[in-house]
C-alpha positions as a Markdown table, in Angstrom:
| # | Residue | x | y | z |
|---|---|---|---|---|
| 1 | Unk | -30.9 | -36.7 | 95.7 |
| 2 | Unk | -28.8 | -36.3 | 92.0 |
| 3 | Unk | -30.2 | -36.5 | 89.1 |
| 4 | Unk | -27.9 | -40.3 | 88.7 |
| 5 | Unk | -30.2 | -41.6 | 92.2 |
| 6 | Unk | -27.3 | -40.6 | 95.0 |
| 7 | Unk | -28.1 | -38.7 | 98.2 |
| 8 | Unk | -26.0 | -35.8 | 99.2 |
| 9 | Unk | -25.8 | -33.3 | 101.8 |
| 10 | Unk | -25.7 | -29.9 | 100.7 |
| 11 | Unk | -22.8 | -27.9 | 100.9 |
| 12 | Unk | -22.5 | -24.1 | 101.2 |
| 13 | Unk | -19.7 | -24.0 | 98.6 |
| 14 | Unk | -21.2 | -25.8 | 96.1 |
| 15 | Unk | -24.1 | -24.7 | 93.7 |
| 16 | Unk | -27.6 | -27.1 | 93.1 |
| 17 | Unk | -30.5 | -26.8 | 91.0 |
| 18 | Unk | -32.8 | -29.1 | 89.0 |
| 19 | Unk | -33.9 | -29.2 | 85.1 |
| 20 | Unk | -36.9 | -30.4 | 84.5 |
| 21 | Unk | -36.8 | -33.6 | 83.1 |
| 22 | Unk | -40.4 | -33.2 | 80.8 |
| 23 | Unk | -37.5 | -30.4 | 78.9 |
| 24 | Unk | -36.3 | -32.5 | 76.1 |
| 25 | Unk | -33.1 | -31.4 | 76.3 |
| 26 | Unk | -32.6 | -32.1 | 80.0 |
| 27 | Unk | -30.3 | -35.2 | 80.0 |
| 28 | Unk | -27.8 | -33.9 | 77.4 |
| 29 | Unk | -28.1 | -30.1 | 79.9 |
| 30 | Unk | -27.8 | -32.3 | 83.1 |
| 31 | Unk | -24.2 | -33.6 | 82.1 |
| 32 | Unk | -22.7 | -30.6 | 81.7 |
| 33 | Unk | -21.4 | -30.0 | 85.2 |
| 34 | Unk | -18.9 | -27.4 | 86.0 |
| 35 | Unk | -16.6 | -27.9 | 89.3 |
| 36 | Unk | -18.6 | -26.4 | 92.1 |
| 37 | Unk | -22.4 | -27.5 | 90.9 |
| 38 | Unk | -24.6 | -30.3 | 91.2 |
| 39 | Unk | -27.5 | -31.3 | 89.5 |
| 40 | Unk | -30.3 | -32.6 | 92.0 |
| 41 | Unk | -33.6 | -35.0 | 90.6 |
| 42 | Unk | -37.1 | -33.0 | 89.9 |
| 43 | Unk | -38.6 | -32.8 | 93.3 |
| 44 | Unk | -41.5 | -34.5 | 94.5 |
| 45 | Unk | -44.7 | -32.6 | 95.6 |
| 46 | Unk | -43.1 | -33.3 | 99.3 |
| 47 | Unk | -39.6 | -32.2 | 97.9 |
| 48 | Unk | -40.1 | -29.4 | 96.5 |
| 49 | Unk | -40.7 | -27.5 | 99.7 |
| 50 | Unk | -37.5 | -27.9 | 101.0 |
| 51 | Unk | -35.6 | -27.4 | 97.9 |
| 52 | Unk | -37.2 | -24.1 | 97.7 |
| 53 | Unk | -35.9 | -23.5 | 101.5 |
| 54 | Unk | -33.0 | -24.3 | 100.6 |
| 55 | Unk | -32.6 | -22.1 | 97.8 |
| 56 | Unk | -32.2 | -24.7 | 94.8 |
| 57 | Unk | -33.2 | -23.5 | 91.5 |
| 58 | Unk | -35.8 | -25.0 | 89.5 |
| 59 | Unk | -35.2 | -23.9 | 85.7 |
| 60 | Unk | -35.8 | -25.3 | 81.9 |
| 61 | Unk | -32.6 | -26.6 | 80.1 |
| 62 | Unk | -32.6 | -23.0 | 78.3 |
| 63 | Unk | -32.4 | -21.7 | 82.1 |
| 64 | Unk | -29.7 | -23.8 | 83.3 |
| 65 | Unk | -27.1 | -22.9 | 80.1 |
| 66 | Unk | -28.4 | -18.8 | 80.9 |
| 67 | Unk | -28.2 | -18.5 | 84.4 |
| 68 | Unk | -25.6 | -21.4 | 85.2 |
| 69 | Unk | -23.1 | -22.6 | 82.5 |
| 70 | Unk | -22.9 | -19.2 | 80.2 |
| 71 | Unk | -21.6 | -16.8 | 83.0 |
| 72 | Unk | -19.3 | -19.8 | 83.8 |
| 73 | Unk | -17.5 | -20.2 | 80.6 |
| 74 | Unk | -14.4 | -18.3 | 80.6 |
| 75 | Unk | -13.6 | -19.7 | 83.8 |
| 76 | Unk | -14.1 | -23.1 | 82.5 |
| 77 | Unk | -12.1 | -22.6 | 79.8 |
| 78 | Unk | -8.9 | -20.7 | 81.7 |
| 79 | Unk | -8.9 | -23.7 | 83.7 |
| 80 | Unk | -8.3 | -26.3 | 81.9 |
| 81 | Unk | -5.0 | -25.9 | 79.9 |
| 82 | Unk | -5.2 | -28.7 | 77.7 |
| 83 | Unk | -9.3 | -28.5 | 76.5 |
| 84 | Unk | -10.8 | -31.6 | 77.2 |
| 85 | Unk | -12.8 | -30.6 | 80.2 |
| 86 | Unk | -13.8 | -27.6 | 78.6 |
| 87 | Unk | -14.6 | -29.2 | 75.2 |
| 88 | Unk | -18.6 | -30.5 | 76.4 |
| 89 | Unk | -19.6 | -26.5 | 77.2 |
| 90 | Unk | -18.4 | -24.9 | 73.7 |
């Protein structure tokens, strides 16, 4: 399930994890969504074991920009020629 309520099946190409939503800076975090990822809702008690099977990361807002959007931001930014999609990350 996404963090907006929809259910989707995973795919190996694309990347998932979750941000805690008691981090108060996890709605502004979860909109920032490069091609290729997906941001799942916090897992339930039930959830949670699959998500860990299924290798989704569970991290703070200060985890997500670390480990998911920093390393991503020059190829953010070489793909879009114009700025507007890269203008949220910078």
């Amino acid at each position: 399930k996404t963090a907006a309520g929809e259910f989707v099946s995973l795919s190996e190409d694309t990347m998932y994890c979750c941000v805690d939503p008691a981090d108060t800076r996890s709605n502004s975090v979860s909109k920032l969504m490069p091609h290729g990822m997906v941001v799942l809702a916090w897992p339930t008690q039930h959830v949670k074991p699959i998500y860990e099977y299924c290798k989704i990361q569970l991290c703070s807002s200060e985890d997500f920009m670390e480990a998911w959007i920093v390393p991503r931001l020059p190829s953010i930014c070489l793909e879009d020629e114009n700025g507007i999609l890269s203008e949220p990350f910078l």
